[in-house]
N, C-alpha and C positions, 0 to 999 in steps of 0.2 A: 350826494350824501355828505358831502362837505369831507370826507373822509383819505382824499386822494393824496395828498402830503406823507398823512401818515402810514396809508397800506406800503406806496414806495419805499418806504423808508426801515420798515420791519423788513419788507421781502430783499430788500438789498444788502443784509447786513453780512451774511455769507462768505460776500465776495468782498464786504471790508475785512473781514476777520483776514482772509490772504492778505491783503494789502495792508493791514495792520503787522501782522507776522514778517512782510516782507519789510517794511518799513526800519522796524526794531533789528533784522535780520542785516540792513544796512549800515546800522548807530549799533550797533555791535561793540567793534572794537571802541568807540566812546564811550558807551556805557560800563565797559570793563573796565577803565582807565577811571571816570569817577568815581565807580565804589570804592577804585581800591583808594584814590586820593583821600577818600573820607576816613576808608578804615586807616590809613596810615597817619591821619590830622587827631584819632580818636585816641591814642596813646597805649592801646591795650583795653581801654573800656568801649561796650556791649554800646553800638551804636543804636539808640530808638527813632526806629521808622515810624512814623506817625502818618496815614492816610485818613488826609479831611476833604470833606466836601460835605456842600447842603442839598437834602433831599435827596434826588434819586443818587448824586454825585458821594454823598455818603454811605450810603448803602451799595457804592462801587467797593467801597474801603470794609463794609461788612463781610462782601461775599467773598473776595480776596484773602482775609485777613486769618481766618481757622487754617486754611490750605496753605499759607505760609510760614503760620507759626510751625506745621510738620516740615514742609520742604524747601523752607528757604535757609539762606547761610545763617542758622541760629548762633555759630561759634564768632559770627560778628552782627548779629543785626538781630533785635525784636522789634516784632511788628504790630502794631496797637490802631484801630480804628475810631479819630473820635472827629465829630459832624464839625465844622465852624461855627453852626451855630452855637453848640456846647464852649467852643475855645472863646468866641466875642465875648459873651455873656460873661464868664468866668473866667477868664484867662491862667488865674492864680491856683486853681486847680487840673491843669493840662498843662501845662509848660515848666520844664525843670532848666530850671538856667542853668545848669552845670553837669546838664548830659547831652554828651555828642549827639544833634538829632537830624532825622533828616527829612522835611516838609514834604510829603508828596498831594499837591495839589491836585483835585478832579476838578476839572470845571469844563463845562461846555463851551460858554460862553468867553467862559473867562475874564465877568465881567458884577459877576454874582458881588452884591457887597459885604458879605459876610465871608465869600474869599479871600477878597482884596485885604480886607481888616486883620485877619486870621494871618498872612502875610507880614503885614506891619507889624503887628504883634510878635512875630517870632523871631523877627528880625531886633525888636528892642527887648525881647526878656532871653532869648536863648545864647549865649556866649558862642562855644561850635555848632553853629545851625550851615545844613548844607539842604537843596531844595533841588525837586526833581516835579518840576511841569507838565504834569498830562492833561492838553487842551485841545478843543477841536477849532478855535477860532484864532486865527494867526494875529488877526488887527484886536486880539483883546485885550483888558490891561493886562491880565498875566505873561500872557506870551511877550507884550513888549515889554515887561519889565526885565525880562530874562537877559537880555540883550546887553553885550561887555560885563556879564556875571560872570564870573569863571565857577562861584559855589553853586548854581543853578543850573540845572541839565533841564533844556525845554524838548519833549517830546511829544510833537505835532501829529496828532491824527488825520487817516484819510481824509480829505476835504467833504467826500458823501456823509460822514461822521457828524459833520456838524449842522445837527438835526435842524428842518426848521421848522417843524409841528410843532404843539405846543410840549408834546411830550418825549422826554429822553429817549431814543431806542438805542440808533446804529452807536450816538455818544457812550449808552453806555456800556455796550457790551466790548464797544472798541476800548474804555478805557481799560475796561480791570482786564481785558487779552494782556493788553500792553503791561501794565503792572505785574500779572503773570510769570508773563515773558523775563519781562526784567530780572524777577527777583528769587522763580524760581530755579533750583539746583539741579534736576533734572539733565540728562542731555540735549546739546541743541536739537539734533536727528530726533527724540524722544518728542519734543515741545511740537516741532513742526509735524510731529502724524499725531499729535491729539489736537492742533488745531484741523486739518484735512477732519480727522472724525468730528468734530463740533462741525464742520462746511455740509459733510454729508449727512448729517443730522438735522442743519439748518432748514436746507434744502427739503428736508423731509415734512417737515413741520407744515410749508408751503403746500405741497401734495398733497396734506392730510388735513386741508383747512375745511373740508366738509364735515368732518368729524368731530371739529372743535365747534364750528356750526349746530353739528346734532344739543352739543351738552347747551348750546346758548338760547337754543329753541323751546330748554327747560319752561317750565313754570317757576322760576326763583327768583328771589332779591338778597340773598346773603352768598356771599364766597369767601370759605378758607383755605388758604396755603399755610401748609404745615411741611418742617425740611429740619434737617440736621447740617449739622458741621457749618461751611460754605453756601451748601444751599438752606440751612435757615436763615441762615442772611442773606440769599436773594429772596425768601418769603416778602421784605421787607418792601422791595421793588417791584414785585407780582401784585402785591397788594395795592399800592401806588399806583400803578396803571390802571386798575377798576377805577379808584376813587377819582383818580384828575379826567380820566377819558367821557366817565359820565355824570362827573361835574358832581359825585356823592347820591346819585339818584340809587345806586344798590351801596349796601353796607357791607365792607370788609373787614379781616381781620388776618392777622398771620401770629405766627408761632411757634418755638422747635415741637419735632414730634412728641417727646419728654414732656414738653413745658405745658403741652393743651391742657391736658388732663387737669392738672390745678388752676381751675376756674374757666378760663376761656373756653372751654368744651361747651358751656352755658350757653353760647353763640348760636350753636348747632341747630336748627330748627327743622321741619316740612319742607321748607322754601331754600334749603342752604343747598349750595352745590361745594363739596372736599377735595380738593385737591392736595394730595403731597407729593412734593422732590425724591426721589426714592435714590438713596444712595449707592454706588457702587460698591463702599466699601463693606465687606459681608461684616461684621459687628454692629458697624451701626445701619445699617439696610433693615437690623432684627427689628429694631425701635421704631424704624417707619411703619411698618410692617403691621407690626403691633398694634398701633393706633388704627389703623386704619381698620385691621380686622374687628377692633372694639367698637368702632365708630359704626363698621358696616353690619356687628353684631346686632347693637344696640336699635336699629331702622329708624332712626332718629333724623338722617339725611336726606333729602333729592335725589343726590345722585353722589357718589365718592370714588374719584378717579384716583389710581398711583400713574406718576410721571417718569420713565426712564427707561432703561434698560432691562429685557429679559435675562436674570440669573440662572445659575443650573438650578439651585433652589433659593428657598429664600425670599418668596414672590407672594403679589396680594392676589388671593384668592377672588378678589371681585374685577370691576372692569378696571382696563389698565390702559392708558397712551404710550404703547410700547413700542422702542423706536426699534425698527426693522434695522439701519442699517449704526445703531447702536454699537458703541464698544464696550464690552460689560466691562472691562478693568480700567475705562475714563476714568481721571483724577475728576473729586467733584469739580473743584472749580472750573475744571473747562467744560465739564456737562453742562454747568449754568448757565452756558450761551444759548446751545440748542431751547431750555427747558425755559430759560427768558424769551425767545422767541414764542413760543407755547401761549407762554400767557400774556405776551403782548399781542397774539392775536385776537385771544378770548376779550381780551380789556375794547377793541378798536370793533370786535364783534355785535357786543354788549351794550358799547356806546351807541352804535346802531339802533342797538334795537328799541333801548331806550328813548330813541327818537332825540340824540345828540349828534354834535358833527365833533367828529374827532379832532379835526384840526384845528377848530379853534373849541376847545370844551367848557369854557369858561365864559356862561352868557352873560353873566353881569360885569365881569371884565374885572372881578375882583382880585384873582390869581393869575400871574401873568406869567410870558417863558424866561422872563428874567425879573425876581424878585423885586417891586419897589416900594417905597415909603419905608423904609430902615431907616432908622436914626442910629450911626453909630456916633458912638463918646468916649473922648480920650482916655487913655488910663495911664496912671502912674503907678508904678510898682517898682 
């Protein structure tokens, strides 16, 4: 089925997420010794953490980025996610030359050329720049460029991480653990049992792939994911995996739960299958909730699944992918792993059925696993 790359490569992600956790569990005490370098380089001012990457490596920095604006060191660090493609194109609108920053690169590869560029760039407009490497390929340009940096912390992923389908999986769920990890405040003992709950959640997904089966055996050609906080920003990456896996032959769309409603709701058809993220946190779980109950009011869908954890209340009345060995007080951003597993199996399912091969999903060879024919161009500023 052409699909053998990337079934391994979802199903093993699990037992990178340990190996990920153990990894950062080792760079420990280095990683507490660079922040504090940077915070004490920054003079009293609000260090800006900027998380870039292009494509799915972006949308690391999305799902990331809500869950740390609450739980990471805000008394020295804000955290902003914007793509490299946004920074190449415009540089002069992303980059503050005179605030302490600190680059956190996603890259797979580490070879993407709108990383490299985004790099160059920050290094010629930002005066205190400090740069924190999360790559899964050792021989990339990123990873060697790190090398006799002392303002560069390079943080190397599991080697299984560095996917070689065409599409991001174990890359990305390992990067944003690791960013996670890093940055947020949480206890360590705290961090390492909501990683074991995302393994046994993982794991779960795996078991349950006849059921994510059942919803792909649909009649349909539209998929929404709909999510709040962190998981609207893995909407972004659910969505991604339909469209690169079967090459655009179904049409997607994502969205916050809040946000469908003005306009995007238009999407909605006979043929659509809903999916939402359903949040742990009971405020905003009301919002997922809510859509979905409107959505399943209105009979407007195929079929509209909620994704997560059983709450004591606060649940969608219709069908639900409820994880059994779920922890209803997960922080979202580590539920995102289990719930990206989810739909990276629907995506590799679909593509199936579609009569594509996953591994390589791109027939005309026009989108490839590493971005080419970029022209970038100098800038002076």
């Amino acid at each position: 089925m052409g699909a053998q790359i990337t079934t391994h490569e979802i199903k093993q992600q699990p037992e990178l997420w340990q190996e990920a956790l153990s990894n950062y569990q080792g760079k420990k005490a280095e990683i507490t010794d660079f922040l504090a370098k940077v915070v004490a380089e920054a003079n009293g001012q609000v260090v800006r953490v900027i998380f870039t990457g292009a494509g799915t490596s972006a949308y690391t920095g999305d799902t990331v980025t809500p869950y740390l604006n609450r739980h990471g060191d805000r008394s020295h660090f804000r955290f902003e996610s914007i793509a490299t493609t946004d920074i190449v194109s415009a540089p002069y609108d992303f980059l503050e030359a005179d605030t302490p920053t600190i680059l956190v690169s996603f890259s797979r590869s580490g070879n993407s050329p709108e990383s490299v560029k985004t790099v160059e760039l920050a290094e010629q407009l930002v005066h205190n720049l400090h740069q924190i490497t999360i790559t899964c390929a050792p021989e990339g340009h990123l990873a060697a460029k790190v090398e006799g940096d002392a303002n560069n912390l390079l943080l190397m992923q599991p080697a299984g991480a560095n996917d070689k389908g065409f599409a991001m999986t174990g890359s990305f769920s390992c990067m944003a653990l690791t960013a996670l990890l890093v940055f947020d405040q949480a206890a360590e003992a705290d961090k390492a049992s909501y990683v074991q709950a995302a393994v046994n959640m993982g794991h779960e997904v795996i078991k349950r792939e006849a059921e994510i089966q059942n919803l792909v055996d649909e009649d349909f050609d539209r998929i929404t994911y709909l999510g709040s906080g962190s998981l609207g920003g893995l909407t972004r990456e659910a969505q991604l995996k339909v469209l690169e896996l079967t090459a655009g032959k179904l049409a997607t769309i994502f969205d916050t739960s809040m946000g469908f409603r003005h306009g995007p709701k238009s999407f909605v058809n006979s043929k659509t299958l809903v999916f939402d993220f359903l949040s742990n946190n009971a405020y905003t779980r009301q919002y997922d909730v809510d859509v979905m109950e409107e959505i399943n009011g209105d009979k407007i869908a195929k079929r509209i699944v909620a994704i997560g954890t059983t709450q004591d209340q606060t649940n969608f009345s219709g069908e639900n992918f409820a994880f059994e060995t779920g922890v209803k007080d997960l922080p979202e951003a580590y539920q995102a792993l289990p719930d990206v597993m989810f739909a990276q199996t629907l995506a590799l399912l679909a593509s199936i059925k579609v009569n594509n091969t996953p591994d390589t999903p791109s027939p005309s060879g026009t989108v490839n696993r590493v971005v080419k024919g970029v022209i970038l161009h100098d800038y002076e500023g």
